[in-house]
Every structure is written in structure tokens, then in C-alpha cells.
N, C-alpha and C positions, 0 to 999 in steps of 0.2 A: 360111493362116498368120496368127497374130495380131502384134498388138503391143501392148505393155502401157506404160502412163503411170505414173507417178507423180509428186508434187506435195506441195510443203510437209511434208519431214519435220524441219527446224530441227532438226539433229544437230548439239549442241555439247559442250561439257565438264561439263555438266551440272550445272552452277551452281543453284541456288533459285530465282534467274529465269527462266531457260531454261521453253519449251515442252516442248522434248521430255525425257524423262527414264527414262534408263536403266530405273531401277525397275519402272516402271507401263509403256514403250511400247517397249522392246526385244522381252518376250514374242510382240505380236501385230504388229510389224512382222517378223521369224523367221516369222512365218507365211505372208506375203505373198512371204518371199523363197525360202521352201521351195515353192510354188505356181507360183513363175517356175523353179526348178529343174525341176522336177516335170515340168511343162510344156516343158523349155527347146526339145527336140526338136521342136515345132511351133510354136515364139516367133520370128520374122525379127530384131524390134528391140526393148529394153525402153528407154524415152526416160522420164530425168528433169527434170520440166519448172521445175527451179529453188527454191531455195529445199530444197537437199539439207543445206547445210552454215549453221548460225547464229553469225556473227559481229556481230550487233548488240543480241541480247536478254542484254545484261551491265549491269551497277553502273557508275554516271558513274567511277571511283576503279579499276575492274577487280577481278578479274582479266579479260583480254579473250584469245581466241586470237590468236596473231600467225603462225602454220602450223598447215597440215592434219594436220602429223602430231602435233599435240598433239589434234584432234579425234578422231584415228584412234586414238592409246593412248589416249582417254578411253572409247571403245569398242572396244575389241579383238573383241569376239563379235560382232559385223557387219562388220568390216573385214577380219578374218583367214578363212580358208578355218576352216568346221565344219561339221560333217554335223546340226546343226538350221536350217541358212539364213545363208544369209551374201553379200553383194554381189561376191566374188571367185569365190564360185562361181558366180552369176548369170551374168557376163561371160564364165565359163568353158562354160556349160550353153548358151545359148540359139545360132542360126544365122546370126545377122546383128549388129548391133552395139550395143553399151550407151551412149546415146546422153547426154549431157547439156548441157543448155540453162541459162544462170544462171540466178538471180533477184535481189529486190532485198539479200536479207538474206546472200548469198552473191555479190554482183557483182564480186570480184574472182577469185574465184578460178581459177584457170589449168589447165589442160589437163594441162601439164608438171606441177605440184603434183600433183595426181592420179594423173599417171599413175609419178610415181616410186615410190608403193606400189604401185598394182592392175597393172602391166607387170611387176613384180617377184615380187608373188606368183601370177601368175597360171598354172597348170600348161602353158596354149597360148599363153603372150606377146601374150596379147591386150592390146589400150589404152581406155581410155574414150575416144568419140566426139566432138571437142566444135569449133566451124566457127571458125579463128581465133584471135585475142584473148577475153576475156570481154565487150568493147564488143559485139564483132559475133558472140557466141555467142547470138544472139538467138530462133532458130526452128527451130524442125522440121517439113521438108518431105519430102514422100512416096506419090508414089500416090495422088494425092486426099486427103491429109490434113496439114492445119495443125494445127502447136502451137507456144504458146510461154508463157510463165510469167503474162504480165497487167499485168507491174507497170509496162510503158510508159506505159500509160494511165493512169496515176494521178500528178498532180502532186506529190502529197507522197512519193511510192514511185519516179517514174523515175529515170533517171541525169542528172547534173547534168554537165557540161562546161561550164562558163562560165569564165570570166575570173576571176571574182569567187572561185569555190569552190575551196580551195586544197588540200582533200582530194578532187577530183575521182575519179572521179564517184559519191563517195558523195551518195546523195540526202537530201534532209532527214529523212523519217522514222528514217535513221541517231541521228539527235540525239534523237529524239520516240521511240526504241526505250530506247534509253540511259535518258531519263529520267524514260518510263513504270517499266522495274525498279527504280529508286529505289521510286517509291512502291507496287508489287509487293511487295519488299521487307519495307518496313514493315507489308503486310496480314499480310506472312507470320509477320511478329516478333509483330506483334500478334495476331494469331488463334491462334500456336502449331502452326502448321503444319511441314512439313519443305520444301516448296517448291511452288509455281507450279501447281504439276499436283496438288496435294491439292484448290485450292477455286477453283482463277480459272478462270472458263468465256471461253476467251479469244474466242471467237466473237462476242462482245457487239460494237458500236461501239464505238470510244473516245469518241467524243460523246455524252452523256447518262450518261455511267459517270464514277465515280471525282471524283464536283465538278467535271466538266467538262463544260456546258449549251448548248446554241446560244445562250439568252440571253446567257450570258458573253461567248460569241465575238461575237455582236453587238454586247455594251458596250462590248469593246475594237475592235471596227470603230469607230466612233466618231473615236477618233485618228487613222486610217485608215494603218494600219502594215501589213507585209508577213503573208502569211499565216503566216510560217516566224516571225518575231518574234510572233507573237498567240499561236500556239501552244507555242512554246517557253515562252514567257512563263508563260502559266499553265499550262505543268506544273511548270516550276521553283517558282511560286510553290505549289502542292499539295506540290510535294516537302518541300519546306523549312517548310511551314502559314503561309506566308504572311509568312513573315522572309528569306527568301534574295534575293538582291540577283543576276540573273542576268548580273554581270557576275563575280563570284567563284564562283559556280557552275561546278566543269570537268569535260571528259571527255579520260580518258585515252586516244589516239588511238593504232593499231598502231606508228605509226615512234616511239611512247615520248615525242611532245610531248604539252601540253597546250593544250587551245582553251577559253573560255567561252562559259555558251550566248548573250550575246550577242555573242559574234563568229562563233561560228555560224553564228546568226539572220540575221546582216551578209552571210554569204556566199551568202545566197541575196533579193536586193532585191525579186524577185516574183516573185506579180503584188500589188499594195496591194490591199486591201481594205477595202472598204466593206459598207454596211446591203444596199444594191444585187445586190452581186455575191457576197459569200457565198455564199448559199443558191445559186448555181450554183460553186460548187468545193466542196459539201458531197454533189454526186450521186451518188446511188445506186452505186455502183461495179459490185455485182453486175449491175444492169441494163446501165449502162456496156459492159462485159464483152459482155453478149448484144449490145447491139447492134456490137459489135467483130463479134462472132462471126457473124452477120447479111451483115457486110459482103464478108468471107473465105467465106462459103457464093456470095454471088452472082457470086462474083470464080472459081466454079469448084470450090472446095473442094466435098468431099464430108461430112468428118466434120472439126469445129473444137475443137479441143481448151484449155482453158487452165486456171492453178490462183491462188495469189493471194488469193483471197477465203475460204479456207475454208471455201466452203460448196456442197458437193455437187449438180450437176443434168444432167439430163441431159433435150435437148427437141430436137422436129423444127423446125427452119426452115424458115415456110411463107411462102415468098413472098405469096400468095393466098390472106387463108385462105378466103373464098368458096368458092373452088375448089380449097381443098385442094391446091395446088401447093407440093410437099414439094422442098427444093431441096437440104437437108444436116441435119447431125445437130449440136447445138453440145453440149459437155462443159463442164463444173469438174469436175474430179476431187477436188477435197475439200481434206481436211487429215490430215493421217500422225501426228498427237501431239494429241487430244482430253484434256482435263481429266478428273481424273474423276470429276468433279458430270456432266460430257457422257454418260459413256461410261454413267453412270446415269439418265439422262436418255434414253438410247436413241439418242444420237450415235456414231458408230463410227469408227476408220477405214477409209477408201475409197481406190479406184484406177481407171483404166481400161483397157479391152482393145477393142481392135476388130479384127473379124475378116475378113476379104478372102475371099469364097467363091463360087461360081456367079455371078459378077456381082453382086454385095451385097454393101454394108457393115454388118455384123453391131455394134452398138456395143453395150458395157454397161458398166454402173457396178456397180465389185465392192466390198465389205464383208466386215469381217473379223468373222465374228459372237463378239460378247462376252454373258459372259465366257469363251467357248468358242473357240479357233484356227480355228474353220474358216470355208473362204472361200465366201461365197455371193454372188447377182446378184440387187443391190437392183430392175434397170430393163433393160432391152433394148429399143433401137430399130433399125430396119434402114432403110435408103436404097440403092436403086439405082443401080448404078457410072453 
């Protein structure tokens, strides 16, 4: 039996900011979903590991989704039952259950939200699988296999419950999403594009892109202000070129108030930053990541799955490498809405399957080959039960 992953498809209203976009990334997600249909008869679980639904990649000013079912009529040909691929049938086709895990750019959304569409159109009254609240919808456990979306590990990406943060547990990157599409935005007005996915290779860092330098972030170390203040800071200040005052700067927030990105900034007091401690909250994440996945192999896991980072891999976990002591298999499964400068570039998007057979975990990282529908396997590794 297999089970299939997926990871970071930022489905929203399809705004100019937005990643994902009807236009260019409906086509060859339909293809992914017609493959899991296809398949459904030898599928146990397809698990989506977060980062399904995009309520952060909007305009400081909006418009912002405030329900699913405004994402859902924004795409009606993946949400409604069709005979080219569709999520309703997914849930309808495979043996076991359609699982889904948040992420950070979807962390609130609810179980119940969901399943008032997909229970309703479903032909067998089936529900999306989800463990809980979206606090504690946090992993996917199973037969020797871990997943969960990544974004714990990441200070500017986790969930925030503090005292302090009054939109709980939205995390700071909430604010640092907001007010990167401002200046998105303006590339788009400026270049004369139609949106986001004509020329932004969003895979880049945000650090060293867009007039934002480590030097910068050093200079403003200096004052030794919170990392959520240094950051917000100069992107408001890019936003505005350098006239906006980040206390009149606002974002319009789901319950219809307004916050400024300095009071934002305020809801999140650390950790301070210094010359010192920077360059250790600037880590590697992808590596980050592997060594998460590192930890969960020797804790028993067999195949560790996670998404997050965008960026596609698939590698054995060798305890030893001397001795080649292979312990599990660790995943990213990629990104589901490539730009497409990417998609020309030879970037695509990817998914995961792994397969449970004679005692082996069969893993691979699949690819949707462009500009052609069809699904092929970029890697295959295998690890013994």
C-alpha cells in the first residue's frame, strides 16, 4: 500500500500576491490529483502536511480570506467533484484516510471548516482526518513513519501563545508575509506583470533579496532590538522606500481590527538581538530540518517526512557513515505553486509516496513533468522495516 504526501500548495483567492495561482498551477496540480485517483485503490492514506490553505501571502490593507469557503469558491475545479482531478474525489477514491496536518500559513484552520464542504460533497460521507484543534494537529504518525509540516522549528514560522501576542498563535512571519506582498506588489506594478507567479522565484531567501542584506540586519543589531522589530522594521521601511513611519503602517487582521507593524513587532519581545547572536537565528533551516529529521530516524522512525522549506530532497540517514549504517530515509517534499521563471528553470512541482512491501520502505520523490501532466520519480530510496 502506499501513502502519498503533499506539502505547500498556498491555495488562496488568488490575489497578485499569492503563490499559488489558478492560471499557471491549477493545470499540473489536476494532474497530481488525477494520479492519487488513479491510484486510489492501492493508496491506505494521502497526508497533507500543511500549508494547504494561504491566509497570509495578502496586501497590509487586504483583501484577506476570513473562511474557507471563500478559498473554496475561489477554486471551485479542485474543490468540487470533476472527472479531471479534484480533492473530493481524492477522499472519495483512496482506502484509508485523507489526512491533514496545518502549517504555519494555514494554522488556524479547523477540521469542522473543512469538513463542512468535503462531508457534504463527498459521494461516501467521508471527512478530512485532522488530530484535534489546529494547536495539536501537529503530526503524522504511522507504521514507522513521521510527518509533520517544519514550521515548529523555525522561530520566525512557529506558533506563538504568549501573553504578549494578542492574535495568538499567529507567528511573526504572519506580519513579515503581509508586508513582503506590499512590496511584491509594487515589483508587479512595476515590471507590468499580472502577478507573483509571472517573475518572483519565491524559493530565494528573503535575506540578500529585495534590499534586505545581513549587513543591514547587523546595523540594526547594533540598537539591540527584538528580531520581530529589526525585521519588520526594514521591510516596512522598503515598503514605503524609506518614508513610512512603522507605527502608521497597518494590517488589516481577520476579526476586521487594525494593528501597526509596531505593535506587532511589540507582541513578539524575543529573543533581542545582537552582532553575537544573529548569525545563529539566521540557520540554515533546510539543514535545520535534516537534523530534526536525523533525530526522529534514531528515535525509531523509519521514513521522516517534512515540507516548509520548499525545497525538494530526499536522503538516507546514516548513523555511521564509516559503516554505512542506514537507520531511515528523511523527505522534503517540496513546493506545489513554482513560479514560472522556476518551472523554466527546471524547477517543478513535487510530492511524496512511500511504499510498504516485503518488509521495505520503498520512498520516492515524485515530479510533475512540465510543461507535460505527467507524473514521474525524480529519486527512490529504500530502507528496511
Amino acid at each position: 500500500m502506499l501513502t502519498i504526501f503533499l506539502s505547500d500548495m498556498h491555495i488562496g483567492l488568488n490575489t497578485p500576491t499569492n503563490w499559488y495561482q489558478k492560471s499557471l498551477h491549477q493545470k499540473y496540480l489536476k494532474a497530481i490529483l488525477r494520479y492519487i485517483q488513479t491510484n486510489g485503490y492501492r493508496i491506505k492514506d494521502v497526508v497533507i502536511l500543511g500549508d494547504w490553505f494561504e491566509y497570509s501571502l495578502y496586501l497590509p490593507n487586504g483583501p484577506i480570506p476570513v473562511s474557507l469557503r471563500e478559498i473554496f469558491q475561489a477554486n471551485a475545479d479542485i474543490f468540487t467533484p470533476a472527472r479531471d482531478g479534484d480533492f473530493i474525489s481524492c477522499l472519495d477514491s483512496i482506502q484509508g484516510n485523507f489526512r491533514y496536518v496545518n502549517g504555519n500559513h494555514d494554522i488556524l484552520v479547523s477540521a469542522k471548516e473543512i469538513n463542512k464542504h468535503f462531508h457534504r460533497l463527498s459521494r461516501k460521507r467521508k471527512y478530512v482526518v485532522c488530530d484535534g484543534t489546529p494547536q495539536d494537529n501537529t503530526a503524522y504518525k504511522a507504521n514507522g513513519i513521521y510527518a509533520e509540516h517544519g514550521h515548529n522549528y523555525s522561530m520566525i514560522s512557529r506558533p506563538d501563545n504568549s501573553s504578549d501576542n494578542l492574535f495568538a498563535p499567529l507567528p511573526v512571519d504572519y506580519y513579515v508575509c503581509r508586508t513582503w506582498t506590499d512590496i511584491v506588489s509594487q515589483y508587479i506594478d512595476c515590471l507590468g506583470e499580472k502577478n507573483s507567479a509571472d517573475f518572483f522565484a519565491e524559493n530565494k531567501p528573503l535575506f540578500g533579496t529585495g534590499g534586505i542584506s545581513l549587513d543591514s540586519l547587523i546595523k540594526s543589531a547594533d540598537r539591540r532590538k527584538s528580531f520581530a522589530e529589526v525585521v519588520l522594521y526594514l521591510l516596512v521601511s522598503l515598503a514605503t522606500k524609506g518614508k513610512g513611519n512603522p507605527r502608521q503602517y497597518f494590517y488589516l487582521m481577520p476579526d476586521g481590527s487594525r494593528i501597526s507593524a509596531a505593535e506587532a513587532a511589540e507582541m513578539f519581545p524575543g529573543p533581542t538581538i545582537t552582532k553575537k547572536t544573529l548569525p545563529g537565528l539566521l540557520v540554515d533551516l533546510s539543514r535545520s530540518l535534516t537534523s530534526v529529521g536525523k533525530t526522529f530516524c534514531q528515535q525509531g522512525n523509519k521514513v521522516v517526512l517534512m515540507g516548509h522549506t520548499h525545497i525538494p530532497k530526499i536522503e538516507h540517514c546514516l548513523y555511521m557513515k564509516s559503516f554505512n549504517v542506514n537507520l531511515g530515509i528523511i523527505v522534503n517534499t517540496g513546493f506545489l505553486c513554482p513560479s514560472m521563471k522556476e518551472f523554466n528553470n527546471g524547477n517543478t512541482m513535487t510530492f511524496a509516496e512511500v511504499e510498504q512491501k516485503d518488509g521495505k520502505y520503498y520512498t520516492r520523490l515524485k515530479k510533475v513533468d512540465y510543461p507535460h501532466t505527467t507524473i514521474s520519480t525524480m529519486k527512490e530510496l529504500m530502507v528496511n522495516a
